[in-house]
N, C-alpha and C positions, 0 to 999 in steps of 0.2 A: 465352609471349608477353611480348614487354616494355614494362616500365611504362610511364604515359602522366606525364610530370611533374606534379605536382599535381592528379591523380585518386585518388592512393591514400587509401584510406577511414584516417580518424583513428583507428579502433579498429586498424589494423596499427602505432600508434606509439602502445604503451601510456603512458601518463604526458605526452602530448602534451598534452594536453585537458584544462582545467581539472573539479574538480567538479563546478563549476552547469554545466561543458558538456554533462558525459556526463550527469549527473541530469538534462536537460532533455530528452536522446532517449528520456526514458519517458512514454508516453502517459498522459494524465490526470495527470502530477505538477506541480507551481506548485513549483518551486525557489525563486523566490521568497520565497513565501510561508514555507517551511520553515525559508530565511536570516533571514525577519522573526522568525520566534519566537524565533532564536538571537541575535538583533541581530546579523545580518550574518556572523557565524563560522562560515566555511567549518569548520575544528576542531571545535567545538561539534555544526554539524549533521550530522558523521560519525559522532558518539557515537551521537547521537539518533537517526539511522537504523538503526545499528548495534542498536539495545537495541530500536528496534521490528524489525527482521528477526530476531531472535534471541525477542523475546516469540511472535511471528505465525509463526514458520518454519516448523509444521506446520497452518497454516492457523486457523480459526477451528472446531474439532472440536464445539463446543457448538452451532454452528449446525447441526451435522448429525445432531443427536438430536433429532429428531418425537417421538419416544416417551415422554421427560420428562415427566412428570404435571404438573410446573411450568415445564414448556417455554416457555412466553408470559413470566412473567417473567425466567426465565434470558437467552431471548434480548432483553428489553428491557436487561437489565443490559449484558450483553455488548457489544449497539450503543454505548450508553451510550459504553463504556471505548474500544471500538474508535473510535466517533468522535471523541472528545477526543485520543488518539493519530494519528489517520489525520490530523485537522484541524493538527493542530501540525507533525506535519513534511509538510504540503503535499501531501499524497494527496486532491487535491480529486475526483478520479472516483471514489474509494470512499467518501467523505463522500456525493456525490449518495446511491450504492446503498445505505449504510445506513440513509441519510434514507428512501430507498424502503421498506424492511424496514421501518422503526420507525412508517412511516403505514399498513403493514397487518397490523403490529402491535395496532395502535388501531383498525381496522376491523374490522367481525365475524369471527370465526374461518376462514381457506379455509386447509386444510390444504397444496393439493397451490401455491397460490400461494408458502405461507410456505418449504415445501420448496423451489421451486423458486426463489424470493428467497435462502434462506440457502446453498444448493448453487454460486448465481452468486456472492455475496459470499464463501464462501469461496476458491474456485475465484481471483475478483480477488485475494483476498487472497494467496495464496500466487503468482500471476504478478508482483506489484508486490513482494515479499519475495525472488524471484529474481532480478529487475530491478534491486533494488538491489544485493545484493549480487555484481550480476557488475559494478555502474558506478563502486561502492566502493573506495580504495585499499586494499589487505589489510593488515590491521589489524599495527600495529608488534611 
């Protein structure tokens, strides 16, 4: 079939489309906000994505042991890290979902909730680690 002039989608002209372009077709991410923590450096916030998809690439594993006898704290630590990371390069939907975790965290113990909180946040976690790096230029 042939092309219709200016329908072709921007992902068939790789390198067409700035950074904050392609970083802003991910759902739940504030480009934005990830520029403000770098003051503005496209460069900068390539690093900073790059070292969080490479820390997260295999998701958040600690979230998926119930079993831990110190499972409540681990997982307070873990949100902890994940959100201060999630927060700085602008992964504002997984900021909400840890925020969710960390307040039934602090609420009495429901097991099959907390399971079923850290199964989702991991689960986010590794969709938004693939997200980036297919919107990422590949590294020099």
């Amino acid at each position: 079939a042939p092309q219709i002039a200016g329908l072709a989608a921007p992902a068939a002209r790789p390198g067409s489309a700035t950074l904050k372009q392609r970083l802003s077709t991910i759902a739940g991410f504030d480009v934005s906000a990830g520029l403000r923590t770098v003051n503005g450096s496209e460069a900068a916030l390539t690093r900073v994505l790059r070292t969080f998809a490479s820390t997260y690439r295999r998701g958040v594993a600690d979230l998926l042991n119930t079993a831990a006898p110190d499972q409540i704290q681990r997982w307070r630590i873990t949100c902890h890290s994940l959100r201060g990371a999630s927060a700085a390069i602008g992964a504002a939907q997984l900021v909400r979902q840890i925020e969710e975790l960390e307040a039934a965290l602090r609420a009495p113990p429901d097991a099959a909730l907390l399971q079923r909180l850290g199964e989702r946040l991991h689960q986010a976690v590794l969709l938004l680690v693939s997200r980036l790096e297919a919107e990422l230029p590949a590294a020099p």
